[in-house]
N, C-alpha and C positions, 0 to 999 in steps of 0.2 A: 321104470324099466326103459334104456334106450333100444330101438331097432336101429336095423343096416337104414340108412336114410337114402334118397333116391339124389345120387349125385350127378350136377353135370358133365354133359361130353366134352373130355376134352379134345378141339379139330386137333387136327395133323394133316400135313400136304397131302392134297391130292396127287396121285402121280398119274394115273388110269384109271382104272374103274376101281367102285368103292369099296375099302377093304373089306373082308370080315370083323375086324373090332368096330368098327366105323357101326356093319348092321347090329351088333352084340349089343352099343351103346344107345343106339337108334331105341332098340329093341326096350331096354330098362329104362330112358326116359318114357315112351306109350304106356310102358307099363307101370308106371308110377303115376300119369294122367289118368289109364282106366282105374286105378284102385280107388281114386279121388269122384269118380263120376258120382256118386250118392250128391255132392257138395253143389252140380250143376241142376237141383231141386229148391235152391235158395236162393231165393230172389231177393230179399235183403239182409245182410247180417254183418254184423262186426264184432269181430276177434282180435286180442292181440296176444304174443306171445312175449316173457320176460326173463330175462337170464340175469341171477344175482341179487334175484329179491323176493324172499317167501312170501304166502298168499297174503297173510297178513300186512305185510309192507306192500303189496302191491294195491290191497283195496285201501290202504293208509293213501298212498300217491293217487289215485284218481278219486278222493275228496271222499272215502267213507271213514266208517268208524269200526272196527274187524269187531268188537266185540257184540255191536246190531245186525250181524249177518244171524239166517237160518237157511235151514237145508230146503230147496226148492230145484223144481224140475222145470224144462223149460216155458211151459204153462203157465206157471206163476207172472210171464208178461200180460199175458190174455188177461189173468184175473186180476190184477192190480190196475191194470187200464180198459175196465170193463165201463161205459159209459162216457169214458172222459172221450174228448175232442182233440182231432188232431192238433193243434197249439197245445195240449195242455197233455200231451202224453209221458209216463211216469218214466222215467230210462230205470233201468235193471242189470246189474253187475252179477255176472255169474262164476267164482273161480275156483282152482282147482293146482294140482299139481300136475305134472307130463313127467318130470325127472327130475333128479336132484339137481336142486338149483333152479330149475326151470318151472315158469307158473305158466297156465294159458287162463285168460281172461275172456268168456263171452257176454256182450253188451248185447240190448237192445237199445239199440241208439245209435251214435256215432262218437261217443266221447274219447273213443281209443284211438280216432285220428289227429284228438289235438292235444293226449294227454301224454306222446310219446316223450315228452324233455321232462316231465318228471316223473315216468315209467324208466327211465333208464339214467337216473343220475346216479351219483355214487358210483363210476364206471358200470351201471347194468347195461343192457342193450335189450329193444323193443323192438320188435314188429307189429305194425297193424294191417290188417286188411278189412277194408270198406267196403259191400256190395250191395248196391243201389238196381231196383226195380227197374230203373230207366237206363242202366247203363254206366252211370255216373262213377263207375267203383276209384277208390281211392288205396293204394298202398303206401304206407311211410314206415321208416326206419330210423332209429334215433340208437346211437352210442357215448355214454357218459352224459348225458344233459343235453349233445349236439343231435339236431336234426340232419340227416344225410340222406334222406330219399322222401319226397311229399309228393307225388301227382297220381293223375290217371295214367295206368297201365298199355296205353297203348302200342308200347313198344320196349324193348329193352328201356331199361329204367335210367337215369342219369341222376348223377348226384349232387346238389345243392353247391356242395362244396368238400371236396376231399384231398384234404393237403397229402401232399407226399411228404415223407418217406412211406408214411406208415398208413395208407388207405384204407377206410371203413367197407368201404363195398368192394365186393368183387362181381366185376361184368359177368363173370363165368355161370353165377350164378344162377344169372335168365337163360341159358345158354339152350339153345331148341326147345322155348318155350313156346317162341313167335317166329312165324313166317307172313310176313304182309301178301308175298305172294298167290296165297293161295289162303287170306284173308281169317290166319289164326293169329290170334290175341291173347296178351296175359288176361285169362278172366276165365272164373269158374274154377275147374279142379286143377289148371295150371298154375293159379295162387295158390296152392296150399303145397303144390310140389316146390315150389320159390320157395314159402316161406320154411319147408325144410331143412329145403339147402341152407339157408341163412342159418336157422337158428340149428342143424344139425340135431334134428330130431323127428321122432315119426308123428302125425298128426293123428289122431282116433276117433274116429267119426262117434264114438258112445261120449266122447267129451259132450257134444251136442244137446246129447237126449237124456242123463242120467243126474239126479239132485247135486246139488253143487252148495257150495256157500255162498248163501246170495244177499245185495242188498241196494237197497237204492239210490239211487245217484243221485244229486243236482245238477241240474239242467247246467249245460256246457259251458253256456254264455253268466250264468252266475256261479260258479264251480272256481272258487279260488285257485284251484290246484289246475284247473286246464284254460290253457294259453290259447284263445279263438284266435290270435295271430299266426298264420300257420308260417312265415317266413319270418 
C-alpha cells in the first residue's frame, strides 16, 4: 500500500514577509519529522530500501540464499549473537515488502552501505541509511549499479558524480531538512523523511519490530557480493 509521502518545499522568492504556502509547507515537512521521532530511539541501525527487485532478488544481491531465510523478529540478533565477541558478531538480514516493486531491508550490521552497486543493478535504485552510536551515520544511494551519494549527512548531500542531462538526485530532496544555523542536521527522523522522498514512499515503523524473512549474512569484507571499496 503506497501513502501521500512527505514532500519537499518547494522556495519561491521572497518578496515581504513569508507567505501563507511557505507556513502550510513549513508546517508538513515538522510534521513528517514529528511522525518519525520513535526512530530518534536508535542508536544503531541500518536499513536500505530497493526499487525493482523482489525480496527474494534482494537477499540474492547482498550474498544470501532466499531459500535459508525464516521468519524472525527483531530479537533473533540478541540471540544468534548471544556470547559471541565483538569481532566475531553474526550480521542478520531482515526483509520484507513496503509496495509493489518496492523491498525495505533491515540489517544488523552495516552491509547495506557497501552493498548499494549490486542492490540496484539491473536499473533498480537503493537507498541506505547507516546510524552509528557515535554519530558516525552514513547515507548512500546507488541507480543501475552507479553509486551517486556515499557520506555522512552533515549537510545537504552532494553527489559523487551526476552527469547531466538526466541527474540521479535531486537537491530538492533534503530541502529543509538542515539548518547549520541553529545546528539541525540530517540524522535521526530526518533520514527517514529523505529517504521518502527519494524512494517516494511511506516508511512504518512496524517494519522494525514485526517477523520478517530473515537470514544471515557474511561478514562484509568476505561477502563476494559487497564491494568494501566505497568509491
Amino acid at each position: 500500500m503506497l501513502w501521500k509521502r512527505c514532500r519537499p518545499r518547494q522556495r519561491e522568492p521572497v518578496l515581504s514577509a513569508v507567505s501563507a504556502m511557505d507556513v502550510v509547507m513549513d508546517n508538513e515537512t515538522a510534521a513528517c519529522i514529528a511522525r518519525h521521532d520513535w526512530f530518534e530511539t536508535y542508536d544503531s541501525d541500518c536499513f536500505a530500501l530497493i526499487e525493482g527487485a523482489d525480496e527474494s532478488e534482494v537477499i540474492r544481491r547482498f550474498g544470501g540464499e532466499p531459500s535459508s531465510t525464516e521468519m524472525h523478529g527483531p530479537e533473533f540478533f540478541g540471540e544468534v549473537n548471544q556470547g559471541r565477541e565483538f569481532g566475531d558478531v553474526q550480521l542478520v538480514l531482515r526483509v520484507g515488502t513496503a509496495a509493489p516493486g518496492q523491498v525495505f531491508a533491515i540489517e544488523n550490521g552495516y552491509t547495506g552501505a557497501y552493498a548499494l552497486r549490486s542492490l540496484s543493478q539491473g536499473g533498480a535504485r537503493a537507498l541506505s541509511i547507516f546510524t552509528h552510536v557515535n554519530g558516525a551515520d552514513l547515507i548512500g544511494y546507488a541507480v543501475n549499479g552507479r553509486l551517486v551519494i556515499h557520506e555522512e549527512p552533515w549537510g545537504p548531500l552532494t553527489p559523487l558524480s551526476d552527469p547531466d542531462p538526466d541527474p540521479a538526485w535531486d537537491p530538492a530532496w533534503c530541502a529543509d531538512l538542515t539548518d547549520p544555523e541553529h545546528d539541525e542536521w540530517l540524522r535521526g527522523a530526518r533520514q527517514l523523511v529523505l529517504a521518502e522522498r527519494v524512494m517516494g514512499l511511506r516508511i512504518d515503523p512496524r517494519w522494525f519490530e514485526i517477523p520478517l524473512r530473515t537470514i544471515l549474512l557474511p561478514n562484509p569484507h568476505s561477502n563476494p557480493v559487497v564491494d568494501p571499496r566505497i568509491y
